[in-house]
C-alpha positions as CSV (number, residue, x, y, z in Angstrom):
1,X,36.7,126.8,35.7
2,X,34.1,129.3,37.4
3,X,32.1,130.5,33.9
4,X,32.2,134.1,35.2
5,X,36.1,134.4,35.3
6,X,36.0,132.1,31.8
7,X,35.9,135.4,29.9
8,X,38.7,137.3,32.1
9,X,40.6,134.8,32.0
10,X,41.2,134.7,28.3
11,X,41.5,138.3,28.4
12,X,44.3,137.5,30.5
13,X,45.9,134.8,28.3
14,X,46.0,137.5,25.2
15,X,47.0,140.2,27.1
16,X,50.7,138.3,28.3
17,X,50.6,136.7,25.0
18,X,50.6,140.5,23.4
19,X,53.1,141.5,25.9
20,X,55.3,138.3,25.2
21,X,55.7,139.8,21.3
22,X,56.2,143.3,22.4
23,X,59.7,142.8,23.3
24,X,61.1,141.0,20.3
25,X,59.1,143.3,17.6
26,X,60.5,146.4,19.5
27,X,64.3,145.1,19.5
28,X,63.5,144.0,15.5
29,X,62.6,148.1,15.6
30,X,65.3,149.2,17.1
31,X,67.8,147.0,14.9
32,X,66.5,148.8,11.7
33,X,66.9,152.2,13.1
34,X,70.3,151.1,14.7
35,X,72.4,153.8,14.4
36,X,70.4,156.8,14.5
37,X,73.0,159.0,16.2
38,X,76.7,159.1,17.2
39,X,78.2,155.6,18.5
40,X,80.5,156.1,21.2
41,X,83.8,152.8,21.0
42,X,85.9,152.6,24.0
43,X,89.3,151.8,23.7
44,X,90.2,150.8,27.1
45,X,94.1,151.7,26.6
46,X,95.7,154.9,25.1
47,X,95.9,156.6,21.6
48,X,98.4,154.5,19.6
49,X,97.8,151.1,21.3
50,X,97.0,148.1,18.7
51,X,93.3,147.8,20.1
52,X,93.3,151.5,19.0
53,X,95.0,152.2,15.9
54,X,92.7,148.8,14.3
55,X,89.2,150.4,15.9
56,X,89.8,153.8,14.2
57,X,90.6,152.2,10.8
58,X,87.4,149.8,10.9
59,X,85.2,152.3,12.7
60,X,85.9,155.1,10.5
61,X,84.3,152.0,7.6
62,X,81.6,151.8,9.6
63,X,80.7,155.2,9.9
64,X,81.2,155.8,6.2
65,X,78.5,153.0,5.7
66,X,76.1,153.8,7.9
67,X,76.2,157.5,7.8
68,X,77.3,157.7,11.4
69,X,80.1,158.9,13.1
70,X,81.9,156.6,15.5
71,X,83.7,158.4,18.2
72,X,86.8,156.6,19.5
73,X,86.8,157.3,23.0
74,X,90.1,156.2,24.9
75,X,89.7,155.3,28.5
76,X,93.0,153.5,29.9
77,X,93.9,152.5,33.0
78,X,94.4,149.3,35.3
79,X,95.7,147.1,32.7
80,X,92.3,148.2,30.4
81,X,89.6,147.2,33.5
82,X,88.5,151.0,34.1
83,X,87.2,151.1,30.4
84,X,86.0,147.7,30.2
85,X,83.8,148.3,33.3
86,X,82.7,151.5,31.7
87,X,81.3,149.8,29.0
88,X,79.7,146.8,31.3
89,X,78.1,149.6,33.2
90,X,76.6,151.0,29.7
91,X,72.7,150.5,28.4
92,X,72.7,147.6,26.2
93,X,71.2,150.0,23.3
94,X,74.4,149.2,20.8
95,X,75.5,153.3,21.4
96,X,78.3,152.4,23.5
97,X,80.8,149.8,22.2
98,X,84.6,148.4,23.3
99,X,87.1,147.8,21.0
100,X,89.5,145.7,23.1
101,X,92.6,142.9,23.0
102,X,92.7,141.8,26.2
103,X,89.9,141.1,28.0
104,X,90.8,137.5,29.1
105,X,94.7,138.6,30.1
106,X,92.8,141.5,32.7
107,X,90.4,138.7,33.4
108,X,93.4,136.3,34.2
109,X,95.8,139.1,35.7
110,X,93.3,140.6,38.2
111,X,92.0,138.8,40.6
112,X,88.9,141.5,41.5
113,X,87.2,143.3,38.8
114,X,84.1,145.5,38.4
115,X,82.5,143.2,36.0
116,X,82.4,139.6,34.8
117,X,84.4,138.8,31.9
118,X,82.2,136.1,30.7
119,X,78.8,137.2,31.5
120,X,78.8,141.2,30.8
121,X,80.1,141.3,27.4
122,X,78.7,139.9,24.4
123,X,82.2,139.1,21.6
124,X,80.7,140.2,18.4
125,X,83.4,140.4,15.8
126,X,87.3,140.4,15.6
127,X,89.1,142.8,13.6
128,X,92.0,140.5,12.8
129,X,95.3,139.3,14.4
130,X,99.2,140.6,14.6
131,X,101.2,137.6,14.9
132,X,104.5,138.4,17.0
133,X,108.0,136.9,16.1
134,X,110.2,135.5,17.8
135,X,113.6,138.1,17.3
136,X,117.1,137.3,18.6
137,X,120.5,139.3,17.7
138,X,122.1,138.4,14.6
139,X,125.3,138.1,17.1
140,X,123.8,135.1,19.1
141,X,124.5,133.1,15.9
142,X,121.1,131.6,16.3
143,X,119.4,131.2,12.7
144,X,116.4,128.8,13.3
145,X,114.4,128.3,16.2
146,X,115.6,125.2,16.8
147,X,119.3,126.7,17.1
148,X,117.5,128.8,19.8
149,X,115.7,126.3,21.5
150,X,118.7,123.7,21.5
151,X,120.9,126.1,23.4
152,X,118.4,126.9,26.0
153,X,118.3,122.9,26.7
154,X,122.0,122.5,26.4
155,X,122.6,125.1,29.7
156,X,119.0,125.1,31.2
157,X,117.7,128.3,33.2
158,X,120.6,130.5,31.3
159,X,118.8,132.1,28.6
160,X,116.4,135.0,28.9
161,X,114.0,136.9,27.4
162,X,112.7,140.6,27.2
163,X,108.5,141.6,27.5
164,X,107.1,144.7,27.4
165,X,106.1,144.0,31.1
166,X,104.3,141.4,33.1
167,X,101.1,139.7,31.7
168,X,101.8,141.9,28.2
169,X,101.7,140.0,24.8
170,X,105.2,139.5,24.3
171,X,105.2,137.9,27.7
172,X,102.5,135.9,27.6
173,X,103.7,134.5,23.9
174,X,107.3,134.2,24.7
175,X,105.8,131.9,27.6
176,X,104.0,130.0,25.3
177,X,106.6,129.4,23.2
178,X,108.6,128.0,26.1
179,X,106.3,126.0,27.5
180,X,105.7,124.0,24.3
181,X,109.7,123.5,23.7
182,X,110.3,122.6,26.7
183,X,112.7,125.3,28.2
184,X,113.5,127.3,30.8
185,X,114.8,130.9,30.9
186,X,114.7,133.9,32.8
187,X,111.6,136.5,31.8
188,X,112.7,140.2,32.2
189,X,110.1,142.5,32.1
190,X,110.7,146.1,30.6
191,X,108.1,149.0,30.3
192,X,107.7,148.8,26.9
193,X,108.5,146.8,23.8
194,X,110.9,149.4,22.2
195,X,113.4,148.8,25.4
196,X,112.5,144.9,25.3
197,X,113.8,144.8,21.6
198,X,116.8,147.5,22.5
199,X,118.4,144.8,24.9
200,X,117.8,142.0,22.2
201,X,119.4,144.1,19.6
202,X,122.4,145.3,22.0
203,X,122.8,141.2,22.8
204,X,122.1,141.6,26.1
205,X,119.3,139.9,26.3
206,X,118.9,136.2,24.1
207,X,115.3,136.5,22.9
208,X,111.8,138.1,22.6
209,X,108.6,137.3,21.0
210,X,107.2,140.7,19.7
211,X,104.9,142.4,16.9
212,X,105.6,142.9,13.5
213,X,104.7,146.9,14.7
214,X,107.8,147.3,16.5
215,X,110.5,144.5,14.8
216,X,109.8,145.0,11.3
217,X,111.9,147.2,10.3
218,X,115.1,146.2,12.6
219,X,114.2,142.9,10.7
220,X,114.6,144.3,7.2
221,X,117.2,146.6,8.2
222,X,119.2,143.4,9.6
223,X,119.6,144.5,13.2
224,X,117.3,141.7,14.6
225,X,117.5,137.8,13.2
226,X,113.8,136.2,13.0
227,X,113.2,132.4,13.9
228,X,109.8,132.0,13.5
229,X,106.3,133.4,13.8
230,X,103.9,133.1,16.5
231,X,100.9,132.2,14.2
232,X,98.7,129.2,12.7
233,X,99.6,130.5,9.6
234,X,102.4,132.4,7.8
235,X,103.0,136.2,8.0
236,X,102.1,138.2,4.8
237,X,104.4,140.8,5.8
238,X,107.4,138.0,6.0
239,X,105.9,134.9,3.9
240,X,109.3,133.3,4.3
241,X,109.2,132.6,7.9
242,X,107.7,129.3,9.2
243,X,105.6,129.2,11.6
244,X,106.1,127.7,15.6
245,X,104.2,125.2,14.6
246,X,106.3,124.5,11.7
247,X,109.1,124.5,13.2
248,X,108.3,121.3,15.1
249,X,106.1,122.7,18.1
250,X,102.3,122.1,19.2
251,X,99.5,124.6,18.5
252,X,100.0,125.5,22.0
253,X,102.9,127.5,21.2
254,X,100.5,130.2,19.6
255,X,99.8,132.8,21.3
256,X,96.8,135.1,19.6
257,X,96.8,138.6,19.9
258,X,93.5,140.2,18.4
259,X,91.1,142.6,19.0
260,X,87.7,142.7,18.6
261,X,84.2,144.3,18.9
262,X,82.3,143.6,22.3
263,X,78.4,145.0,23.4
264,X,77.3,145.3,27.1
265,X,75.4,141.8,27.8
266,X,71.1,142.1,27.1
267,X,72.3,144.1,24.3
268,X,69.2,143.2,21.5
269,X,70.6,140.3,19.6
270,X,69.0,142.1,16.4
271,X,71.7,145.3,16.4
272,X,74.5,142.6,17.9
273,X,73.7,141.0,14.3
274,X,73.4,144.3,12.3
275,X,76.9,145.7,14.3
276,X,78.3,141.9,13.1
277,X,77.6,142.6,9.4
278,X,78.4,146.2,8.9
279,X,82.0,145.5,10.8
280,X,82.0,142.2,8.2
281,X,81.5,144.3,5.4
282,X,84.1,147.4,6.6
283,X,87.0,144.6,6.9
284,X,86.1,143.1,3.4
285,X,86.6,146.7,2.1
286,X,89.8,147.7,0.5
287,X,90.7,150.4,2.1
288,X,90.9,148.3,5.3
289,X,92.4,145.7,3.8
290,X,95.1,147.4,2.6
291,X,95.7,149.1,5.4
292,X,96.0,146.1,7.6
293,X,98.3,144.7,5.1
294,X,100.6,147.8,6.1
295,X,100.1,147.2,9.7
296,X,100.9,143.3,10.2
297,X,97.5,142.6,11.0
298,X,95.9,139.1,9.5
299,X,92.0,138.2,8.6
300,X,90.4,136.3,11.2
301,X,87.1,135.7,9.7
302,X,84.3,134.2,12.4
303,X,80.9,133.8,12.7
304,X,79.6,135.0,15.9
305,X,79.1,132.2,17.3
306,X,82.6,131.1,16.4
307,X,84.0,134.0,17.8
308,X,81.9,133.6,21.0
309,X,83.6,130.2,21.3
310,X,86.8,131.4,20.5
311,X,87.0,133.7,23.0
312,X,85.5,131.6,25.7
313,X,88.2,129.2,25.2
314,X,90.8,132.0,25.1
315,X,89.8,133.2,28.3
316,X,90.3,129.7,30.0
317,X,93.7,129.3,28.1
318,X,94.8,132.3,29.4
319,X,94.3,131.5,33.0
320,X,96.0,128.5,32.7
321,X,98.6,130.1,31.1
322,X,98.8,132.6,33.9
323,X,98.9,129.8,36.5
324,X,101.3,127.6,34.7
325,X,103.6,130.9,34.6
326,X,103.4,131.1,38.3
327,X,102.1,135.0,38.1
328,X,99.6,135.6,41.3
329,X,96.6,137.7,40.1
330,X,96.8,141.1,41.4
C-alpha cells in the first residue's frame, strides 16, 4: 500500500465501521421510545368481524400499558387485500400495524395481489384461536361424527354442507374435515354464517363447520346437535366434545382460524420484540382472558419464531387446500 493513502485509508475503514453501528444503535433507540404517539391497527374487514372484535380487546391492553392509544382502523374490502396492502405500503416504524385472520386464504384465493404475502409482513404474535364445530340438526338423527361421516360413505356425493361463502372459514374447515374422512358432499355457499346455520337448523342442509360465535347458543338451546370440534385440543366453552382428531381423524382435519399481529417487513427487529412482549403481557392479563373465555377464543402461546413458522406453513397448507378443493384463484 502507497504510505500516503495509508492514513486515508484507515480513516476510511472507521468511518464505515461507525456507519455499520449507526443503524442498529438507532433501531435499539427507537425500540425504547416505541410508542411515542398514537398506533394506528388495521383491521382489513369490518366492525364486528372476529379479526376485529379480538384486536380491540387486546389493543385496548396494550394501550393501557403503554400509555398509548391504539386506534382500530377498519379498512375492508377484496376479501381483506385492500387493508393488507395498506399496511405493506406503510413505513416500517411500528405506527402502523394489521390485526388480521386471513392472510394466507387471500394469499391462496387471489391469484394477483398488491403485496407479497410472505415477504412484506413480518407475523409477530397471535391473539388466540376460535375453534369451529361441526353442527347438524338434531332431526338428522346423527349423534357422533362418525354417524355423520358413515352416512355420507353409505350414499356418496348426497350429503351437503352450508359456508358462509367461498374460501370463508367454515368452508375451508368443513373441507378439511372432508378431506381427512374420506367423503364427498356438495358445498353450498351462503353470504353469511347466520343463513349457513339457518338451513342446518331448518334440515335443509346436512352439515356445517362453524364458530362457537354464531352456534353456541342454538347448541345450548338444543336447536343444533354438535359432533365434534375442529381443534387440537378441547373447547373450554364445550369441554365435553371430542375433538376431530378424537374422533378417529388425522390432524389434517384441523382447520385453524386465528388472528394475529403483523408489521410491514424492515420493520426494526427491536420494536417487533417490544410489540411481541407488550401483546404477551396484554393476553396474560385477566381482563383479556376472561373475555376471550366469553368469546370462544383459545390461548395460542408462540414465540416469534414459532409463530413465523407457523404461519409459513399455514400459508402453504392453505394453498394446497385451495387446489385440492378445485377453487381457481380469482
Amino acid at each position: 500500500m502507497n504510505r500516503a493513502l495509508a492514513p486515508h485509508a484507515t480513516a476510511a475503514a472507521l468511518l464505515i465501521a461507525c456507519l455499520a453501528t449507526v443503524g442498529p444503535i438507532a433501531d435499539r433507540a427507537a425500540a425504547q421510545d416505541w410508542p411515542n404517539r398514537n398506533v394506528t391497527v388495521v383491521v382489513p374487514l369490518g366492525a364486528g368481524s372476529a379479526s376485529d372484535i379480538m384486536a380491540r380487546v387486546v389493543m385496548e391492553q396494550v394501550g393501557r400499558q403503554t400509555s398509548r392509544t391504539f386506534v382500530i382502523e377498519n379498512r375492508p374490502g377484496a376479501g381483506g387485500t385492500v387493508g393488507a396492502g395498506m399496511d405493506a405500503k406503510s413505513a416500517p416504524d411500528g405506527y402502523t400495524l394489521q390485526a388480521y385472520g386471513a392472510l394466507s386464504t387471500a394469499h391462496a384465493l387471489h391469484a394477483k395481489l398488491s403485496y407479497d404475502t410472505l415477504a412484506d409482513f413480518i407475523p409477530v404474535i397471535p391473539f388466540g384461536i376460535q375453534p369451529l364445530v361441526v353442527v347438524t340438526s338434531p332431526a338428522k338423527g346423527y349423534k357422533t361424527l362418525g354417524d355423520l361421516i358413515a352416512a355420507a360413505k353409505a350414499k356418496p356425493g348426497t350429503l351437503n354442507y352450508t359456508s358462509a361463502g367461498v374460501g370463508s372459514a367454515s368452508h375451508f374447515a368443513a373441507e378439511r374435515l372432508r378431506a381427512s374422512a374420506g367423503f364427498t358432499a356438495q358445498h353450498i355457499p351462503f353470504k353469511g354464517a347466520a343463513e349457513a346455520v339457518t338451513e342446518v337448523m331448518a334440515g335443509r342442509a346436512d352439515f356445517s363447520v362453524q364458530l362457537f360465535t354464531t352456534t353456541l347458543p342454538l347448541l345450548r338451546d338444543g336447536k343444533l346437535t354438535a359432533l365434534a370440534v375442529s381443534a387440537q385440543q378441547r373447547a373450554s366453552v364445550m369441554p365435553e366434545l371430542p375433538t376431530t382428531i378424537e374422533a378417529g381423524l388425522t390432524a389434517d382435519s384441523v382447520y385453524p382460524f386465528y388472528s394475529a399481529l403483523f408489521l410491514p417487513a424492515k420493520t426494526p427487529h427491536d420494536i417487533v420484540e417490544k410489540l411481541y412482549r407488550e401483546t404477551a403481557a396484554a393476553l396474560a392479563a385477566p381482563p383479556v382472558r376472561e373475555r376471550f373465555g366469553t368469546l370462544g377464543v383459545e390461548p395460542m402461546p408462540m414465540t416469534l419464531a414459532q409463530f413465523g413458522e407457523f404461519f409459513r406453513k399455514d400459508v402453504e397448507a392453505t394453498v394446497a387446500l385451495t387446489k385440492a378443493a378445485g377453487i381457481e384463484p380469482q
